[in-house]
C-alpha positions as CSV (number, residue, x, y, z in Angstrom):
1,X,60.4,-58.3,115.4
2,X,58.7,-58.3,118.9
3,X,58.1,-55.0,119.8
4,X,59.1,-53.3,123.6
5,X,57.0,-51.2,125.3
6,X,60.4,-50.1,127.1
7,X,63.7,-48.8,126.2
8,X,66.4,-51.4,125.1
9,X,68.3,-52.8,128.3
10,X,71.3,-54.9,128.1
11,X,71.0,-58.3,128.9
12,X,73.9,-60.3,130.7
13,X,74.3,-63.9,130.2
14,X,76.0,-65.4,133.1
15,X,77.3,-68.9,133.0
16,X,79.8,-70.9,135.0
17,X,83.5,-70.2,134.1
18,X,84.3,-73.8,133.4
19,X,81.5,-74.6,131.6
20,X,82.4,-74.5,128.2
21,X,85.5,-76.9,129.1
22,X,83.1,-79.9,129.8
23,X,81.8,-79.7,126.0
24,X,83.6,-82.0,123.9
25,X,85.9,-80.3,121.8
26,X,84.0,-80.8,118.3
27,X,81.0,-79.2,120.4
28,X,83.1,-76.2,121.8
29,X,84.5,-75.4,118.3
30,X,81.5,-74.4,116.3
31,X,79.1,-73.4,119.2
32,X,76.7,-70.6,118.5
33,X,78.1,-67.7,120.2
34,X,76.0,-63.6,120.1
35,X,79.1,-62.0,118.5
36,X,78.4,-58.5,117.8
37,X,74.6,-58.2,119.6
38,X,75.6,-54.5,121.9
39,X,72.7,-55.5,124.6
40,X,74.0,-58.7,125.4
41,X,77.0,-59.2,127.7
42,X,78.7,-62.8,129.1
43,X,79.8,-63.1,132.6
44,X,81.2,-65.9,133.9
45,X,81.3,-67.5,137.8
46,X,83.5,-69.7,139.3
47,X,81.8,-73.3,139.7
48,X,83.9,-75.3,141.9
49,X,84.3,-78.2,140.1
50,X,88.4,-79.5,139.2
51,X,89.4,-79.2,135.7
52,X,87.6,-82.2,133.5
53,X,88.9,-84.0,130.3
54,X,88.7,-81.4,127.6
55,X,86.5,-84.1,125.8
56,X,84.6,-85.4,128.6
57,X,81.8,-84.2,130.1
58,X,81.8,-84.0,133.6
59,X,80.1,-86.4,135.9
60,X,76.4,-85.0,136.5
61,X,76.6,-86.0,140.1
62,X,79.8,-83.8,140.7
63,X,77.6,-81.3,138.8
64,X,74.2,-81.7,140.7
65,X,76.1,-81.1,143.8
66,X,78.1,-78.0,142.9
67,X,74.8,-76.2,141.7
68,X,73.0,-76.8,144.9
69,X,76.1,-76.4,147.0
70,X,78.7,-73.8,145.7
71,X,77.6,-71.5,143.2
72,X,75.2,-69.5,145.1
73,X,78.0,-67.5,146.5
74,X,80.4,-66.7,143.6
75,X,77.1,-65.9,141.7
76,X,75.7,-63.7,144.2
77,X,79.3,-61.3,143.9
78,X,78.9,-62.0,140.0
79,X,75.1,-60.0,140.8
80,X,77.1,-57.5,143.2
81,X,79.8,-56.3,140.7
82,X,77.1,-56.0,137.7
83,X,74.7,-53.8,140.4
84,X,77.7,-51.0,141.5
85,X,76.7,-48.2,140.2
86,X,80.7,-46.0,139.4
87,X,79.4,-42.4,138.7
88,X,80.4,-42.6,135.2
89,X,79.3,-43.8,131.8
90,X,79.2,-47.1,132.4
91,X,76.7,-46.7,134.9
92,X,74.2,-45.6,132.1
93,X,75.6,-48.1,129.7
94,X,75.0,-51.1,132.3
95,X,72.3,-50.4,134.4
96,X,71.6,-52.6,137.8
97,X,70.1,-56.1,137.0
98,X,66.5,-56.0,137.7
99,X,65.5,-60.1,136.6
100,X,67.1,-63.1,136.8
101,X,66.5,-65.4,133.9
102,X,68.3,-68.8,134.5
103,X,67.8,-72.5,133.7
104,X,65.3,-74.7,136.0
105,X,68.5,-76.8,137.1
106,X,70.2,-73.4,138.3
107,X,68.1,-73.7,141.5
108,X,70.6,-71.3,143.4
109,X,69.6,-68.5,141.1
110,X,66.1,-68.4,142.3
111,X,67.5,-67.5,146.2
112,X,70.1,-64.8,145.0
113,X,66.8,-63.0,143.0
114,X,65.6,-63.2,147.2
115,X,68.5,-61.9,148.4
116,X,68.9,-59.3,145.8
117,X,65.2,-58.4,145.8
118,X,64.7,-58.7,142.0
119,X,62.3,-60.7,139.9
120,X,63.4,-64.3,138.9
121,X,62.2,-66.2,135.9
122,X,63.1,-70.0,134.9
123,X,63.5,-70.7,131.7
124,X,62.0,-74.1,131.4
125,X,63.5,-75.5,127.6
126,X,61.9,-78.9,127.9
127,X,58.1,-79.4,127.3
128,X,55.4,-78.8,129.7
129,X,54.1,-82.7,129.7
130,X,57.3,-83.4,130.8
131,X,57.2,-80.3,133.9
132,X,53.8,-81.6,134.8
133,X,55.1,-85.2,135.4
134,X,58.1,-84.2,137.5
135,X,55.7,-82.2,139.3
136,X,54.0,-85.4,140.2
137,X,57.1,-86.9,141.8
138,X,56.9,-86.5,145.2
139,X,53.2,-87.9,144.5
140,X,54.5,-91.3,143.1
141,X,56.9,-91.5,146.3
142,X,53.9,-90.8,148.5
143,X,52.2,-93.7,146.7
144,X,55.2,-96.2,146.7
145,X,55.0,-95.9,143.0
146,X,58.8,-94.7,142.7
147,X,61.5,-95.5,142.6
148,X,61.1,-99.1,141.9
149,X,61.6,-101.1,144.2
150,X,62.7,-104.5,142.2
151,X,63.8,-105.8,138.7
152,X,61.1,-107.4,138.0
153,X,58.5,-104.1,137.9
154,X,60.5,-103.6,134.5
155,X,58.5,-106.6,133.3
156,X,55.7,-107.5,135.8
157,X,53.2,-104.8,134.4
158,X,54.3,-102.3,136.8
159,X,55.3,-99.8,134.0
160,X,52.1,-100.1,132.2
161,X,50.0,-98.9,135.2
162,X,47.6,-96.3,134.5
163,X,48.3,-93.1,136.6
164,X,45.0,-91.7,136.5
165,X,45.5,-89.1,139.1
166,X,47.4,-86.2,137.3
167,X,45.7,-83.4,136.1
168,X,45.7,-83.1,132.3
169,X,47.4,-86.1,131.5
170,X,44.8,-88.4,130.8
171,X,45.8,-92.4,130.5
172,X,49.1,-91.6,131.3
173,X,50.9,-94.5,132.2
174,X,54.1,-95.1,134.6
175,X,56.6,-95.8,131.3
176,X,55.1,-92.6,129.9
177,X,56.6,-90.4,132.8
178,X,60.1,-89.4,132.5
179,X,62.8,-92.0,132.6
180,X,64.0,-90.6,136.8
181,X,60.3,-92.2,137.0
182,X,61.3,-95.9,136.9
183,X,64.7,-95.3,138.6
184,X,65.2,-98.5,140.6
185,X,65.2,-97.9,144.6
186,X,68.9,-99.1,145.2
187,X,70.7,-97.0,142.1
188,X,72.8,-94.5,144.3
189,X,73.4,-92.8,141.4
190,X,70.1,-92.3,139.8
191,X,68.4,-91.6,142.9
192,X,70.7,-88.5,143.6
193,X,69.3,-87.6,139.9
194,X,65.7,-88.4,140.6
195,X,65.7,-86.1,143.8
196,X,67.6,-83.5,142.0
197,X,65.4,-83.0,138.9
198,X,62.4,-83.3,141.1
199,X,63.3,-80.4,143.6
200,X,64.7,-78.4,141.1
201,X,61.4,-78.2,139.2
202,X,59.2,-77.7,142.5
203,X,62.4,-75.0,142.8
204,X,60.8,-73.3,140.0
205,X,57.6,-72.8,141.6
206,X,59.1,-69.9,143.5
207,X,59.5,-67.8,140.3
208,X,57.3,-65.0,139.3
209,X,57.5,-65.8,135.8
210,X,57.5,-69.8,134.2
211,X,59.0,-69.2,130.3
212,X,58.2,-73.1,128.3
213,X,59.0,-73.9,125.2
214,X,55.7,-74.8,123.8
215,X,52.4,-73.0,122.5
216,X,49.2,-73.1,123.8
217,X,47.2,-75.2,120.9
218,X,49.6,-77.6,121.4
219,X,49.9,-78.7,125.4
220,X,46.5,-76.3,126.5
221,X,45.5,-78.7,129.0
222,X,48.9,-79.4,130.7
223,X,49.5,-75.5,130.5
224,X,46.8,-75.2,132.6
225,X,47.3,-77.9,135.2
226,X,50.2,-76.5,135.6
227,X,48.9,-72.7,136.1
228,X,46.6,-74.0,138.7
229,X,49.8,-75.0,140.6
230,X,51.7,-71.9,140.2
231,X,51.0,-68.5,141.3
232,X,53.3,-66.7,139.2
233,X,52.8,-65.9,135.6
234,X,53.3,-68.5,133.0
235,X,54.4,-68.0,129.6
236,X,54.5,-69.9,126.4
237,X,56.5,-68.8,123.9
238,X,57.3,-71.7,121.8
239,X,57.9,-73.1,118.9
240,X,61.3,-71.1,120.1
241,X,63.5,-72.1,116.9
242,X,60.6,-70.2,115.2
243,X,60.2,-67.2,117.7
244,X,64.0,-66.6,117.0
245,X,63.9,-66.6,113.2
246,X,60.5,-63.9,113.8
247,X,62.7,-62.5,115.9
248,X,65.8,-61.9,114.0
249,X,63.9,-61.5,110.7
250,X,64.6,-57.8,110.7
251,X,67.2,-55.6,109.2
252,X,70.4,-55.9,112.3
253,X,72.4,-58.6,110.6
254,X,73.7,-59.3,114.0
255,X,70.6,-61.3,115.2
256,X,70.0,-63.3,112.1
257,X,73.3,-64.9,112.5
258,X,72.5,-66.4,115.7
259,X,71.8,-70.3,115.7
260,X,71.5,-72.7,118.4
261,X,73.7,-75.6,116.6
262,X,76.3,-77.5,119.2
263,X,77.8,-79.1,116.3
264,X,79.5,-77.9,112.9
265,X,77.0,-78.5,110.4
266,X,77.2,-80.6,107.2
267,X,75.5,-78.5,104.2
268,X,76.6,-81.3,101.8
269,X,73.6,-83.5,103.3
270,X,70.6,-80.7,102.4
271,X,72.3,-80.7,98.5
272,X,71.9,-84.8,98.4
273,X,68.2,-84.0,99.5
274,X,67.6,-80.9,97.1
275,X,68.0,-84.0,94.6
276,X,65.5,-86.4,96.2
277,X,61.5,-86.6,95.3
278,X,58.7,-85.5,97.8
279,X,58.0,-86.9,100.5
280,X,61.1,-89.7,100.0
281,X,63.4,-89.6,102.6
282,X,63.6,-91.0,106.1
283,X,65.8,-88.8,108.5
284,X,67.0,-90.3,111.0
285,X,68.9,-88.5,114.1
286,X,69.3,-89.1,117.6
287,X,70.1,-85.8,119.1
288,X,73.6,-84.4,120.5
289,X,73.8,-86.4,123.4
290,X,72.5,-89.8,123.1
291,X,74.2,-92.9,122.4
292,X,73.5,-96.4,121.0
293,X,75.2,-99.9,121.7
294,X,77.3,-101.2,118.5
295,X,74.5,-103.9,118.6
296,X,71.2,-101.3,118.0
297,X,73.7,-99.4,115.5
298,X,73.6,-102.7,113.4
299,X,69.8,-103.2,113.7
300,X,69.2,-99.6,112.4
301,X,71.6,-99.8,109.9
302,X,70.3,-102.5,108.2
303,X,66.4,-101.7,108.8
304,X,67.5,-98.6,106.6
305,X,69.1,-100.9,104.5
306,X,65.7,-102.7,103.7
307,X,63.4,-100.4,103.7
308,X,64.3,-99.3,99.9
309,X,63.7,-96.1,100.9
310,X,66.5,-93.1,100.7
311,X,67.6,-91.7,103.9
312,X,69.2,-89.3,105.7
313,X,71.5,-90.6,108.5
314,X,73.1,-88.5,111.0
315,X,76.0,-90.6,113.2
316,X,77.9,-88.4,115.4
317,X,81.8,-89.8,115.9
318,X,80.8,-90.7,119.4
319,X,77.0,-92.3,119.0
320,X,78.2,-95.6,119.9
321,X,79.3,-96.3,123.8
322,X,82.8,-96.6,124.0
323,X,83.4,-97.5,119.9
324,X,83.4,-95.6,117.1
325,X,80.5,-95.7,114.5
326,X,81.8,-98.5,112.1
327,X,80.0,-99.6,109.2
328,X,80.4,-103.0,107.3
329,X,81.6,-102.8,103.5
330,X,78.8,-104.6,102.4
331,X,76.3,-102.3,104.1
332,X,77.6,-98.7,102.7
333,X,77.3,-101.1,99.3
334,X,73.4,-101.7,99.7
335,X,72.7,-98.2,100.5
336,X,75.7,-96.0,98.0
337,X,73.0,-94.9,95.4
338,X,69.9,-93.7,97.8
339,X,71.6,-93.6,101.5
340,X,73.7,-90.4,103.0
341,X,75.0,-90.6,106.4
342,X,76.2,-87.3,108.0
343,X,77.7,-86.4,111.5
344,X,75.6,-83.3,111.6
345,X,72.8,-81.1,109.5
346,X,71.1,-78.1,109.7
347,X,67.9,-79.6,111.6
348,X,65.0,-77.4,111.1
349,X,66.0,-76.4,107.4
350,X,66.3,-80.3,106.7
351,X,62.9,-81.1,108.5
352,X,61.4,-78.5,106.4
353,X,62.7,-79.9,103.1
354,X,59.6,-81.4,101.2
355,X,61.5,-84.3,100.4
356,X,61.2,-85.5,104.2
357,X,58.7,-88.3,104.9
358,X,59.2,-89.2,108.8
359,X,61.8,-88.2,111.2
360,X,63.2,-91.2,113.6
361,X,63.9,-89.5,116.6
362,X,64.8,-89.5,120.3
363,X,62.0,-87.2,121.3
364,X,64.4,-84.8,122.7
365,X,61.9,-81.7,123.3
366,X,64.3,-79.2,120.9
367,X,63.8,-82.7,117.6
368,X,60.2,-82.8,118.8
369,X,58.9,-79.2,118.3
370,X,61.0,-78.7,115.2
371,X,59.2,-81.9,113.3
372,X,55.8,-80.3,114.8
373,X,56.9,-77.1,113.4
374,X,57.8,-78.5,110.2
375,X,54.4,-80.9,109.8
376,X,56.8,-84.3,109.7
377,X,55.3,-87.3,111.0
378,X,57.7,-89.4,113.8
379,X,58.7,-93.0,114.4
380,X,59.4,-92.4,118.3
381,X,62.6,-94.1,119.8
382,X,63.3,-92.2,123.0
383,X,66.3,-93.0,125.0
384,X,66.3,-91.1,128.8
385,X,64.9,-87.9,130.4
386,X,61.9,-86.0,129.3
387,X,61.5,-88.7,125.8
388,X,59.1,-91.3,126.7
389,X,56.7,-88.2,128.2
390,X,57.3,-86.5,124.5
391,X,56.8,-90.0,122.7
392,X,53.6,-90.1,124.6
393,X,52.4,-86.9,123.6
394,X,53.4,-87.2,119.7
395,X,51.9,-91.2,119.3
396,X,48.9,-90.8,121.5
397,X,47.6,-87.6,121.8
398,X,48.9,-85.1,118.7
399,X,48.6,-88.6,116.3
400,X,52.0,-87.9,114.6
401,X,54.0,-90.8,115.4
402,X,54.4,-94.1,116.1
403,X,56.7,-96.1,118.7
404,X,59.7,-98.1,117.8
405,X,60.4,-100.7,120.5
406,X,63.1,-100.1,123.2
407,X,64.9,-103.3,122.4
408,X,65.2,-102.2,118.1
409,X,64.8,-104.8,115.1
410,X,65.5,-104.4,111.9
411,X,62.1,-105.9,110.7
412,X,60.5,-103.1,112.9
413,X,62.3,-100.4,111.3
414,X,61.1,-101.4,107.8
415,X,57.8,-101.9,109.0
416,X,57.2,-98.5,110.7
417,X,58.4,-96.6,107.9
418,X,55.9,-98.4,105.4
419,X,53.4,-97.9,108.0
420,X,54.3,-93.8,108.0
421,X,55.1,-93.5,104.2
422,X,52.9,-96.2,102.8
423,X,49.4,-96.7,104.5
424,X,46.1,-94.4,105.1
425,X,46.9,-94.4,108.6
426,X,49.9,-92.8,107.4
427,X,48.2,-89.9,105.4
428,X,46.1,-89.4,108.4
429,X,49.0,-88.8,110.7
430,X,50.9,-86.6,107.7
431,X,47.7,-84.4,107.7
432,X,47.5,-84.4,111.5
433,X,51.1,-82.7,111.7
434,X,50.4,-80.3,108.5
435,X,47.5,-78.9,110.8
436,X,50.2,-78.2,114.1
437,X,52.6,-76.8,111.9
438,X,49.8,-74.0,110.9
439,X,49.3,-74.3,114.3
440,X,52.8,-73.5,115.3
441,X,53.7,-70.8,112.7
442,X,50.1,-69.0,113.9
443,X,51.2,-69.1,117.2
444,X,54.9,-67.0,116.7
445,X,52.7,-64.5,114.1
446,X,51.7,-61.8,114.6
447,X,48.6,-61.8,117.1
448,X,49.7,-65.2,118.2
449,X,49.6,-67.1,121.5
450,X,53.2,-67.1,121.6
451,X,54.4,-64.2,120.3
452,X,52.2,-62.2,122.6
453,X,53.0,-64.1,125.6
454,X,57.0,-62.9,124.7
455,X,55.9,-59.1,124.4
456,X,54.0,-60.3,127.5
457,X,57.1,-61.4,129.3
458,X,59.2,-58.2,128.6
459,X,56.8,-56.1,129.3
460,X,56.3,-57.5,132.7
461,X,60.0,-58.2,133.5
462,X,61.7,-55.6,132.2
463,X,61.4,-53.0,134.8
464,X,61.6,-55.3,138.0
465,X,58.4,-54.8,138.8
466,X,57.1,-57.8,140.6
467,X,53.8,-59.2,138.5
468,X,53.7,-62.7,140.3
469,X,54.2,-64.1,144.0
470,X,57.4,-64.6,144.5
471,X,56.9,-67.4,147.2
């Protein structure tokens, strides 16, 4: 457990009253929840936003707009009913907040820590490649760069530009930076996103304290470009799925219950795997939010197919855009004696199953550091967001994974995983990503980057004192 150089506070977890209605319902169900933990509390806020479909989520522009918009207020009363102090009990039992820990979208949070004169913290889950190239957007507008301005830069050798100008990214190119990057110029839509995600994470730049998901063997030079930018204090506490098992390790039964998990879990899926060989099985899974045309679902299916190899398939109900995930007879046929297709697993224990060869992924940062963690090599499919900065990192710079093209064959599929399960440069990547996870696990140990940046974070945070520039 980490230990406090202060006494136990409580810690309130404040979230938008509606929130939890824009989950699907299969997500709302079996989400994680902190039953039972006495020092944390949940408050909710008002967002402003009508009533959505109770399986819809609801439109990110509505969303964007809200959070810059409306929730500063009902927040800010949220803040003022948790600091009266009633001379009773409860005053001692819930002390005045004294640090605001919120989300890099939740830019209003970083004003209200102003107004109420407190510390304020963003909690930045994503990875820090991925903050240091939104950092450069304003940069790529200043240099015409983005948005696009045409079609045609898709294909014209625009993408494949070499942005030699950002500090600790070396050969980064244009379709390395986050998707927003190549957001074409007359996308009304996109743009509102582009501008959004790129103020909110300048936004963070006001906070005394920067928490990312990463460690410091892992992204050192991108930690530090991005320290050179910020004069607050940054901490890197990551791998975080590990941090929260050291964490909860100890004797209250409470905290070891606690998973992250949006969706109910399949256990069935880790017994079909108990009865697999080392180093056998392809997983395949493309996070909780991303979706694939019926088209691509076809092309995987039967590059899985004829690869020979057993797999592990996770297909959510709703993984295909506007269809359910429908398989053909003669598929489910091919694959009945060495092929298992879930709609959900216990990640990190399956990724840590000796039996895994290579993950095909997303690169969503949460898949990423989990495979890292658990020394699985990647074939690298990212789909939006922070992915193709992730991909980048993994193929070119950690030499864990390779790249499956955008526009997915079945041919490639086959290929890639022979080229992961089958080759030397195969067992040079599968050593390469046994070394990070001894990497990751000595960073959350004890002595470790990580684990002493956390007791670092508490220690600074915990009594309000100010240990950065608020700017």
């Amino acid at each position: 457990a980490v230990p406090s150089a202060r006494p136990r506070q409580p810690v309130y977890a404040a979230r938008q009253a509606p929130a939890r209605q824009r989950l699907p319902r299969h997500i709302r169900q079996h989400r994680a929840h902190p039953q039972g933990l006495p020092d944390f509390q949940f408050r909710a806020f008002p967002d402003g936003l009508p009533p959505s479909d109770k399986d819809a989520t609801q439109d990110p522009h509505d969303i964007c707009h809200a959070t810059q918009h409306y929730c500063l207020q009902p927040f800010m009363e949220l803040m003022n009913q948790l600091n009266s102090t009633p001379e009773d009990q409860e005053a001692v039992m819930n002390p005045p907040v004294t640090c605001i820990v919120s989300d890099g979208g939740m830019t209003f949070s970083t004003k209200a820590a102003e107004l109420l004169g407190v510390q304020h913290a963003t909690f930045w889950p994503a990875s820090a490649c991925a903050f240091l190239a939104y950092l450069q957007f304003d940069e790529l507008i200043r240099r015409g760069i983005s948005p696009l301005q045409a079609e045609a830069n898709l294909t014209d050798g625009t993408l494949e530009k070499p942005l030699e100008w950002i500090p600790g990214m070396n050969n980064i190119r244009l379709r390395d930076m986050p998707s927003y990057a190549t957001t074409m110029a007359d996308a009304a839509g996109d743009i509102i996103l582009f501008h959004t995600i790129k103020n909110a994470v300048r936004n963070s730049l006001k906070s005394s304290g920067l928490i990312i998901n990463t460690f410091d063997a892992l992204e050192g030079p991108v930690l530090a470009a991005i320290e050179a930018e910020f004069s607050g204090q940054l901490y890197s506490i990551g791998p975080l799925h590990l941090l929260g098992e050291q964490i909860g390790s100890g004797s209250d039964e409470s905290r070891s219950r606690i998973g992250s998990s949006l969706w109910k879990e399949d256990l069935k899926c880790v017994e079909w795997i108990d009865r697999r060989e080392a180093d056998s099985v392809v997983y395949v899974n493309y996070g909780s939010f991303t979706t694939i045309s019926a088209e691509q679902l076809m092309e995987f299916a039967w590059g899985l197919a004829e690869s020979k190899r057993p797999f592990l398939w996770i297909l959510r109900d709703d993984v295909v855009m506007g269809d359910s995930a429908v398989l053909p007879v003669e598929f489910l046929e091919e694959i009945k004696d060495r092929g298992c297709i879930a709609n959900w697993c216990p990640q990190p224990q399956v990724l840590s199953h000796p039996a895994v060869a290579v993950f095909l992924t997303h690169c969503g940062w949460n898949s990423t550091m989990e495979s890292v963690s658990a020394g699985v090599p990647m074939i690298c499919w990212p789909f939006f967001g922070d992915q193709p900065t992730n991909r980048r990192y993994a193929c070119s710079e950690w030499g864990i994974g390779v790249e499956l093209s955008v526009d997915v064959k079945r041919g490639e599929i086959v290929d890639l995983v022979e080229r992961v399960m089958s080759t030397e440069e195969g067992q040079g990547m599968k050593q390469r990503a046994l070394e990070w996870k001894r990497r990751a696990r000595e960073a959350i140990d004890a002595g470790g980057s990580s684990i002493n940046s956390f007791t670092r974070f508490v220690e600074d945070h915990a009594t309000g004192v100010d240990h950065g520039a608020n700017a």
